[in-house]
C-alpha positions in Angstrom: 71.4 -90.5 -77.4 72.1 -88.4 -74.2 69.5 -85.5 -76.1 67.4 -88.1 -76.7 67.0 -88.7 -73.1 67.0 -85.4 -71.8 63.9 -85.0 -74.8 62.0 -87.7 -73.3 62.4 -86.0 -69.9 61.8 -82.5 -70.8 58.3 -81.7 -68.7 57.5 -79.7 -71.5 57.0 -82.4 -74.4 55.4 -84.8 -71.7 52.3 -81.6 -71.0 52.8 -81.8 -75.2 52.4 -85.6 -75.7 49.5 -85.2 -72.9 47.8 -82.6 -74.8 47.9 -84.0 -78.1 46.6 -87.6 -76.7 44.0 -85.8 -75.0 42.9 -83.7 -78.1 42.8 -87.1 -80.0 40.8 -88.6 -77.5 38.6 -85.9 -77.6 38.5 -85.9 -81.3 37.8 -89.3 -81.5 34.9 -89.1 -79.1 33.7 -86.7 -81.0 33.8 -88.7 -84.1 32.5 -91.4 -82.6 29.0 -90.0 -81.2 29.1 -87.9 -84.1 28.8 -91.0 -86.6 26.1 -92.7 -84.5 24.3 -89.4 -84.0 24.1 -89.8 -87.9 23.5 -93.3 -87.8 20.7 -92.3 -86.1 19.4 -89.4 -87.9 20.2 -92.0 -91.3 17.9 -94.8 -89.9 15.2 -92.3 -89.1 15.4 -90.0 -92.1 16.8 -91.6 -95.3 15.7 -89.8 -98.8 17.1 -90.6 -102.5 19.7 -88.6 -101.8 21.2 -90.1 -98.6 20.6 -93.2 -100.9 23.3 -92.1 -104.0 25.8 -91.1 -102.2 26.2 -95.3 -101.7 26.4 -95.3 -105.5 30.0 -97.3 -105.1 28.1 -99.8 -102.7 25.5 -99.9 -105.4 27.5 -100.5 -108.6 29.9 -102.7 -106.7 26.5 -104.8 -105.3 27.7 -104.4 -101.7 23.8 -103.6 -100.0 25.2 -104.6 -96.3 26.7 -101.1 -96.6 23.6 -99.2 -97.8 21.8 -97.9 -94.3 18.8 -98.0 -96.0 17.5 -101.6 -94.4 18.2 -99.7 -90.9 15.5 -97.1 -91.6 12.3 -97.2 -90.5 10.7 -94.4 -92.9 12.5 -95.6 -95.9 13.4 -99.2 -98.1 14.5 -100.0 -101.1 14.0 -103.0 -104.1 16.2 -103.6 -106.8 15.3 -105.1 -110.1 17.4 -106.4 -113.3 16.1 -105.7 -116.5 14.4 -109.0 -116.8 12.6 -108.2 -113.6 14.2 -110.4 -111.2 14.4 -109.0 -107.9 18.2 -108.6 -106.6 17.4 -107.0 -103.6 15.0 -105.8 -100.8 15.6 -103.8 -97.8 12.7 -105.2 -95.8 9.1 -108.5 -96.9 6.9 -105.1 -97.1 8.0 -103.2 -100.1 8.8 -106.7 -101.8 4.9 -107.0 -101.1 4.1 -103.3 -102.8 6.0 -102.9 -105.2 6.3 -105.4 -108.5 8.3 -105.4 -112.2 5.3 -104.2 -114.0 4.8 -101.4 -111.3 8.2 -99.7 -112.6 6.0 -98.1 -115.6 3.8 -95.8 -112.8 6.9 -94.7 -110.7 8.9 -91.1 -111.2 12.0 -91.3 -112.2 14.7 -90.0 -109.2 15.3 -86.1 -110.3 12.0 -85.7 -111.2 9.6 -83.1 -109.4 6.5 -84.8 -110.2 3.9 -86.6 -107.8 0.8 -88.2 -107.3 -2.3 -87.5 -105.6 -5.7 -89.4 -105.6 -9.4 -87.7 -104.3 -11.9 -89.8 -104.0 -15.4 -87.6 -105.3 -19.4 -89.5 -104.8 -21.0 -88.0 -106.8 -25.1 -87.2 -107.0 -26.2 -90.1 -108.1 -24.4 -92.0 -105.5 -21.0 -93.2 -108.1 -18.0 -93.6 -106.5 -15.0 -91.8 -108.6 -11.7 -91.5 -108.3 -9.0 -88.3 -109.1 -5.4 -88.9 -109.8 -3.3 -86.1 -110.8 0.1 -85.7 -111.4 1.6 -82.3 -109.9 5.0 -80.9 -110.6 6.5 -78.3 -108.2 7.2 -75.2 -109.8 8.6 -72.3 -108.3 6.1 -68.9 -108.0 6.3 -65.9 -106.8 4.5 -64.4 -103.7 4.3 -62.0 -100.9 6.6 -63.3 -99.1 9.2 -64.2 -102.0 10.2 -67.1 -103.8 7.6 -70.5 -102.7 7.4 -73.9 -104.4 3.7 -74.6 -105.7 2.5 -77.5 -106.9 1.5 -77.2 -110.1 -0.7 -80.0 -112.1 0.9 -81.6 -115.0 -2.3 -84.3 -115.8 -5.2 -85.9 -114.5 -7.5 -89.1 -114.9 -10.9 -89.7 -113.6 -11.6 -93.1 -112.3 -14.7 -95.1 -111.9 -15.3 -97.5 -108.9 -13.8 -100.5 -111.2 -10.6 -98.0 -111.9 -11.8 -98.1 -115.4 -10.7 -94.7 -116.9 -13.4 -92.4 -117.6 -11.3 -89.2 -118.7 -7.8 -87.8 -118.7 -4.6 -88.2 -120.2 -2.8 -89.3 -117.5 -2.5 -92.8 -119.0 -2.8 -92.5 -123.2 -2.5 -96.1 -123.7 -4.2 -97.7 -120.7 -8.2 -97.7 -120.8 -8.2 -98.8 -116.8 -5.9 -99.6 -113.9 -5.3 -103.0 -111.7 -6.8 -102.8 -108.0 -2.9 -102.8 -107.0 -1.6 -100.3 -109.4 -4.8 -98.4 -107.6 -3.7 -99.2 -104.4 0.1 -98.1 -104.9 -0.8 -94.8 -106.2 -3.6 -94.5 -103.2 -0.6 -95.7 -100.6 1.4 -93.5 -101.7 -0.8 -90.3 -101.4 -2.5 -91.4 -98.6 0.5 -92.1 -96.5 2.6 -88.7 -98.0 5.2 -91.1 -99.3 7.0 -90.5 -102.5 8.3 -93.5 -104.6 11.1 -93.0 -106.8 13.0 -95.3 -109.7 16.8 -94.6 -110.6 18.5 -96.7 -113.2 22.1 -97.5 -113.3 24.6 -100.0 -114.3 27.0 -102.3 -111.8 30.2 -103.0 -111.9 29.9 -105.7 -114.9 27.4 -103.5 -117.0 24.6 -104.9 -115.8 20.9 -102.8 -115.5 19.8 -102.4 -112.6 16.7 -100.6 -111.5 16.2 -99.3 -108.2 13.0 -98.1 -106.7 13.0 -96.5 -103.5 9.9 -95.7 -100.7 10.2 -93.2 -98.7 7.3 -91.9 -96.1 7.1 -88.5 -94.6 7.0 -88.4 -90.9 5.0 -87.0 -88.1 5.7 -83.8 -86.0 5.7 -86.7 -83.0 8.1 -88.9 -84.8 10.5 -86.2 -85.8 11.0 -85.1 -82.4 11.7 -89.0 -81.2 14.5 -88.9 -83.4 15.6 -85.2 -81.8 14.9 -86.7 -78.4 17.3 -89.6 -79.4 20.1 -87.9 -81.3 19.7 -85.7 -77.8 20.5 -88.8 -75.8 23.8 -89.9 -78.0 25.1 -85.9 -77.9 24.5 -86.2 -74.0 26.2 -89.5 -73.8 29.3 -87.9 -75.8 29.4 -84.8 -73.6 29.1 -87.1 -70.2 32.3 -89.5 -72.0 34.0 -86.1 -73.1 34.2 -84.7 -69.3 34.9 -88.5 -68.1 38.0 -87.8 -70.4 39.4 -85.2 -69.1 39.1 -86.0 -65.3 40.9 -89.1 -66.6 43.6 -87.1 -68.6 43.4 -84.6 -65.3 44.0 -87.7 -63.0 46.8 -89.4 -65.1 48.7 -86.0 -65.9 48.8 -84.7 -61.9 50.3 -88.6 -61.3 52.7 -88.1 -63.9 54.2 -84.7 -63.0 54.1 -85.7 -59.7 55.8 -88.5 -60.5 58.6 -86.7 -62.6 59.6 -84.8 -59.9 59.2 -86.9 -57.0 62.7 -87.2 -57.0 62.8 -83.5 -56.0 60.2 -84.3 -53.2 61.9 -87.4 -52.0 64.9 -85.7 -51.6 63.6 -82.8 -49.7 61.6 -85.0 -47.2 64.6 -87.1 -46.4 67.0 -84.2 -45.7 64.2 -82.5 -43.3 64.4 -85.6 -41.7 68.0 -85.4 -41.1 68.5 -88.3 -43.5 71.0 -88.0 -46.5 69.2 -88.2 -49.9 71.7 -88.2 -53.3 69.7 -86.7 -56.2 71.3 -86.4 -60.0 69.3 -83.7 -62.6 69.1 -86.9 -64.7 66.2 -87.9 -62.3 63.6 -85.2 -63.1 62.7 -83.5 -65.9 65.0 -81.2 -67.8 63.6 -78.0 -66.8 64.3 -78.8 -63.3 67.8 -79.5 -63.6 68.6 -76.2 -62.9 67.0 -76.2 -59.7 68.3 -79.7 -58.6 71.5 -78.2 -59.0 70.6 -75.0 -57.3 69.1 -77.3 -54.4 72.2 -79.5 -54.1 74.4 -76.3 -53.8 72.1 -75.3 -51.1 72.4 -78.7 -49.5 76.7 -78.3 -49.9 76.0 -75.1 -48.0 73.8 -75.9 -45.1 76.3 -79.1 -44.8 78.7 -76.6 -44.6 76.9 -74.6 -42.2 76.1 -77.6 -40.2 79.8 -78.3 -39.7 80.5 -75.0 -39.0 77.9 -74.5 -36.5 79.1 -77.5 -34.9 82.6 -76.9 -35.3 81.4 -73.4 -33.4 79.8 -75.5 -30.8 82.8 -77.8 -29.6 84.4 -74.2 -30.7 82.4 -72.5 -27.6 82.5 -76.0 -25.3 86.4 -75.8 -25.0 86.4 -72.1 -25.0 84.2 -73.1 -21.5 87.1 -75.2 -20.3 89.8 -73.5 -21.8 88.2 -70.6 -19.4 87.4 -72.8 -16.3 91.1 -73.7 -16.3 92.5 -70.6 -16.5 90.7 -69.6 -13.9 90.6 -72.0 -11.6 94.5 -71.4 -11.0 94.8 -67.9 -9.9 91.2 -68.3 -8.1 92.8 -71.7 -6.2 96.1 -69.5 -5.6 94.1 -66.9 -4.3 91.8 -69.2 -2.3 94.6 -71.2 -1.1 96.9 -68.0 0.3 93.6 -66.2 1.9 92.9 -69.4 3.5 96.1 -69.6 5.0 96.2 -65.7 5.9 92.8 -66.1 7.9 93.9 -68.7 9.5 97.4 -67.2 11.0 99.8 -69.5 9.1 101.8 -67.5 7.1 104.8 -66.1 8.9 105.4 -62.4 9.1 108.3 -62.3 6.9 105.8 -63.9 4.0 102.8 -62.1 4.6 103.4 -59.4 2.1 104.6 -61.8 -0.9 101.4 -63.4 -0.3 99.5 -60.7 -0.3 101.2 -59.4 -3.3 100.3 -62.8 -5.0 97.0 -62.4 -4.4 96.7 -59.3 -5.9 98.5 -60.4 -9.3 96.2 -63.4 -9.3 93.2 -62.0 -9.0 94.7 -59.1 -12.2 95.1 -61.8 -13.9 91.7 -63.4 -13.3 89.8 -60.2 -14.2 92.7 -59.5 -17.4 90.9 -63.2 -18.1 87.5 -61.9 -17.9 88.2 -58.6 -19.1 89.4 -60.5 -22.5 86.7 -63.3 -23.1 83.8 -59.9 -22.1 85.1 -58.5 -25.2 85.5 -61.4 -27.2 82.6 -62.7 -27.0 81.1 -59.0 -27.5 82.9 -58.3 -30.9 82.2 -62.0 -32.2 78.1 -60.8 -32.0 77.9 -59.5 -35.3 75.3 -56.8 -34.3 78.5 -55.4 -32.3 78.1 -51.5 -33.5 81.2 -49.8 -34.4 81.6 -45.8 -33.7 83.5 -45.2 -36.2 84.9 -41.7 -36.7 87.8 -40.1 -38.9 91.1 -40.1 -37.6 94.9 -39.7 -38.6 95.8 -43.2 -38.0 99.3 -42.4 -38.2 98.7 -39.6 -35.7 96.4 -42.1 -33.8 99.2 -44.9 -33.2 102.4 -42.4 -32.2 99.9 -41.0 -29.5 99.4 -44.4 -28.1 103.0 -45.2 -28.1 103.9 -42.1 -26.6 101.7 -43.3 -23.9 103.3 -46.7 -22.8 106.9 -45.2 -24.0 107.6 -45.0 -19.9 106.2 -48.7 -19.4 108.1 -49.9 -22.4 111.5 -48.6 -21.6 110.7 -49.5 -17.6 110.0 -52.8 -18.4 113.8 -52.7 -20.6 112.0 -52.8 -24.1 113.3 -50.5 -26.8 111.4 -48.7 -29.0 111.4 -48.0 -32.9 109.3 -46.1 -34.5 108.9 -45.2 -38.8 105.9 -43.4 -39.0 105.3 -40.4 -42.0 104.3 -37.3 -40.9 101.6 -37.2 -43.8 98.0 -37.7 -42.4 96.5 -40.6 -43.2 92.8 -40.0 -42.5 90.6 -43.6 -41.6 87.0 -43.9 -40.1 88.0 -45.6 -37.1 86.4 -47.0 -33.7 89.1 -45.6 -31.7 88.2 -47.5 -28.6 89.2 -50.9 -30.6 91.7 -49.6 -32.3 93.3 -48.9 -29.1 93.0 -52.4 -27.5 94.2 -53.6 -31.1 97.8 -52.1 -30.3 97.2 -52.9 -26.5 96.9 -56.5 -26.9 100.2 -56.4 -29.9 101.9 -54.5 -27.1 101.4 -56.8 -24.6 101.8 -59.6 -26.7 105.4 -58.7 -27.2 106.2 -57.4 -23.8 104.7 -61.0 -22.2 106.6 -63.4 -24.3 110.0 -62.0 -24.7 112.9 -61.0 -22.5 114.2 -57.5 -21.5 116.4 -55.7 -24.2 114.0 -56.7 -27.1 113.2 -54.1 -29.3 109.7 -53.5 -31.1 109.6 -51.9 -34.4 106.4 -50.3 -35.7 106.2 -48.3 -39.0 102.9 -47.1 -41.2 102.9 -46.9 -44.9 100.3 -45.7 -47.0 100.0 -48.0 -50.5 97.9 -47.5 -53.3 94.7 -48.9 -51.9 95.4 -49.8 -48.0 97.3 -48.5 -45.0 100.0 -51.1 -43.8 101.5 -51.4 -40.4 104.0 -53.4 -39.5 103.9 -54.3 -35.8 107.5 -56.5 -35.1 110.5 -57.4 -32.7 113.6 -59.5 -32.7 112.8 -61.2 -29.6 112.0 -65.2 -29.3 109.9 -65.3 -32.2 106.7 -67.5 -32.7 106.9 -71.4 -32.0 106.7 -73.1 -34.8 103.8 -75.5 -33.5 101.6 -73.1 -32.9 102.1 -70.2 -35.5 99.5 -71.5 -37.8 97.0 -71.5 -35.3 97.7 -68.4 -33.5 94.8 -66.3 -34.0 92.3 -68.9 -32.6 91.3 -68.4 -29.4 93.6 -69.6 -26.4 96.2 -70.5 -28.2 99.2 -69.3 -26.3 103.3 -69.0 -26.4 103.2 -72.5 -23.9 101.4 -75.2 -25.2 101.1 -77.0 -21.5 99.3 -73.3 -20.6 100.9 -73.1 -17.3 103.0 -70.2 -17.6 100.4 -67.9 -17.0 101.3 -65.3 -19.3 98.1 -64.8 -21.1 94.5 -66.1 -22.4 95.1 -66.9 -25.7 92.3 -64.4 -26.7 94.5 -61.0 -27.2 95.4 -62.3 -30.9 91.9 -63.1 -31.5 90.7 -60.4 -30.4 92.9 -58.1 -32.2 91.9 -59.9 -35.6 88.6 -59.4 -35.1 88.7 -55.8 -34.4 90.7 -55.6 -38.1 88.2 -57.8 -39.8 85.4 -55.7 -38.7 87.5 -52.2 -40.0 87.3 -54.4 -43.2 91.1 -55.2 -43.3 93.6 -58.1 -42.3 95.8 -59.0 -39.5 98.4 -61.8 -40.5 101.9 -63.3 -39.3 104.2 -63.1 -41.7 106.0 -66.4 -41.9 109.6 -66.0 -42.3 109.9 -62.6 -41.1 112.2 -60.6 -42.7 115.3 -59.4 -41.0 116.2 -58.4 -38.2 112.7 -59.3 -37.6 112.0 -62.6 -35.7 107.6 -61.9 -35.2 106.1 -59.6 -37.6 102.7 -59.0 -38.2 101.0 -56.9 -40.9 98.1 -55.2 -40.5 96.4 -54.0 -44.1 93.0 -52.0 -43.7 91.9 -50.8 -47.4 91.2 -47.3 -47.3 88.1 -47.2 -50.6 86.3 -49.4 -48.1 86.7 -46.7 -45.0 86.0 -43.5 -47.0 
């Protein structure tokens, strides 16, 4: 049932049930003008032999059929073999043509015809010439020709009394009408003709059938009208096919205005469900495609505004970081300038001031590069360096601070090069901010392990200590920005943008920065960085 419907829906067997209605329509148009255009031709022109091909109609007695009472250059009368009149197509040929008439009249097949002259003669006589010609076919220049070719004759006085001739062995004269029908017919170029047959009981029946000859003026009439009924069938023809035109742009428009609907609603902002079952089946592909594009730009809408309220509380995550040291520091100048610090204090406010505003630029220093690296047209300058080399080199450096500060140091790095295209400017503020991360949020006497191994695929370096470890709270959130080691953010230990920062620079070397939750012993923060080296050579 469920193929059945999909059938019904498929676009392409609705364009094929179109075109087949249409080429029926068509069809039957045709066959409509077509019979009237011979209907037409019929009524005009109708010989013996449009006549026979009604023999059915004629054995079985059914005349209404016959088209021979629509012509106007043709009738028939019909005779039993007593002489009774069955039938007549029209008064007139009732009028001309009789029972004892049958005798004079051609049987149908036959080539033979009559033609009557009328000669005066020198003495002032009136005669009459009736012959009886046969076509025959002759030879000539041009090639084959029929030629009429006289069978008999008679010679009539004025009285039709017959003077000589065999034409009529047993007659010695002719009536006036029996005169008159042969003169009719060759005076109007007419031909009569007899057929016999038998209807359906076995019954005689004789059939004589007139037929006249038209004009050059009343041939072209009936051209000019058949004309008329072919222009009428064309005009109907093209009427058809703006009206199968019409009907077919409705229906496809129709079938997938679903599609449209949908479409027009979601530019609108509006939400607009849509199922494949709704359009035809060689859309369902792209309804599916569409609604996975709709699942993604809902997507993206979220995420775009999750970025939004993202960047509004970065803006007052930053106006309240800063608005502490810059009060402290407004509040300590104030009272500087205005001589009411005592001696004795002066320097620990003027030492205040000064880690304030460090810590106010630190602030700055760190959302200036945040937001830089989030652009995603930040360029890297990347260039190929012993990363193992690379990171002893920058511990070597802050050894001093580290071991003033009462941090140990361990170090387990191979001596084996391990060559990566890095930006070493970010590289280095990578370890900065882990460094700093561990030196702000842990006591003195901590020590920080970092080792480099080289796997089958990626470098790995663990960055750890065994100080305070990572509050539970906020250790699955630690890498978005401003998240800090103090959920009330008063401390003033940091932004909450060095982690951040630090995963972005490893996502952008293509590799991964993550807190491993539990750490393993003695471990109590560890972090793994992984950068895949086939991606970096």
């Amino acid at each position: 049932m469920k193929q059945i419907k999909r059938a019904k829906q498929s676009l392409i067997v609705s364009c094929a049930v179109y075109f087949l209605c249409f080429t029926l329509m068509i069809v039957l148009i045709y066959s409509i003008f077509n019979r009237l255009a011979g209907q037409k031709m019929n009524e005009s022109v109708f010989t013996m032999d449009d006549l026979l091909a009604y023999e059915d109609e004629l054995v079985e007695e059914d005349y209404a059929r016959i088209p021979a009472n629509n012509s106007k250059n043709s009738a028939m009368i019909i005779f039993d073999e007593k002489g009774k009149i069955q039938y007549a197509s029209n008064r007139t040929i009732g009028e001309k043509v009789f029972f004892q008439d049958l005798d004079m009249i051609n049987d149908y097949g036959s080539d033979q015809f009559f033609e009557v002259f009328q000669n005066d003669t020198p003495d002032g006589l009136v005669q009459y010439y009736v012959y009886l010609n046969v076509y025959d076919l002759d030879l000539d220049m041009d090639g084959k020709t029929m030629v009429p070719q006289t069978v008999d004759y008679c010679v009539l006085d004025e009285n039709y009394r017959i003077l000589e001739g065999g034409l009529f062995p047993e007659r010695t004269s002719l009536t006036q009408r029996e005169f008159e029908l042969l003169s009719g017919i060759s005076s109007t170029n007419s031909m009569l003709e007899k057929y016999v047959y038998y209807n359906e009981y076995g019954e005689k029946r004789i059939l004589a059938f007139l037929s006249s000859s038209m004009t050059q003026e009343q041939y072209n009439a009936i051209l000019q009208s058949v004309r008329r009924i072919w222009f009428i069938g064309i005009f109907c023809v093209f009427l058809a096919i703006i009206l199968f035109t019409v009907l077919f742009f409705y229906k496809i428009k129709h079938r997938i205005s679903p599609l449209n609907r949908t479409i027009v609603s979601y530019e609108k902002g509006k939400t607009a469900e849509i199922s494949p079952d709704d359009v035809p089946s060689e859309f369902h592909e792209v309804v599916r495609n569409f609604k996975n594009l709709l699942s993604k730009l809902e997507q993206t809408r979220e995420e775009k505004e999750n970025l939004y309220q993202e960047r509004q509380k970065l803006i007052a995550d930053v106006s309240h970081d800063l608005k502490t040291p810059l009060t402290v520091i407004q509040g300590y100048a104030k009272a500087l300038s205005e001589n009411r610090v005592p001696p004795e204090k002066q320097s620990a406010y003027m030492d205040a001031i000064f880690n304030k505003s460090r810590q106010a630029t630190d602030m700055v220093n760190d959302l200036f590069m945040f937001t830089q690296i989030e652009h995603p047209d930040y360029p890297l300058r990347l260039e190929t360096t012993n990363f193992s080399e690379f990171v002893k080199s920058f511990f070597a450096e802050k050894y001093t601070e580290l071991t003033d500060g009462g941090f140990e140091l361990h170090v387990d790095i191979d001596d084996k090069p391990v060559l990566l295209p890095l930006d070493r400017k970010l590289m280095r503020r990578l370890l900065e901010n882990l460094l700093n991360n561990a030196m702000k949020y842990n006591a003195q006497g901590t020590t920080i392990f970092v080792s480099i191994r080289e796997r089958e695929n990626h470098v790995s370096m663990t960055f750890a200590d065994d100080g305070v470890g990572i509050p539970e709270e906020i250790a699955h959130t630690l890498f978005q920005p401003f998240v800090t080691g103090n959920i009330a953010r008063t401390t003033g230990k940091g932004t909450g943008l060095g982690l951040s920062i630090a995963q972005r620079i490893v996502e952008m070397h293509h590799g991964k920065l993550s807190l491993i939750l539990p750490p393993h012993a003695p471990y109590h923060t560890e972090f793994c960085l992984s950068i895949p080296i086939e991606n970096n050579l």
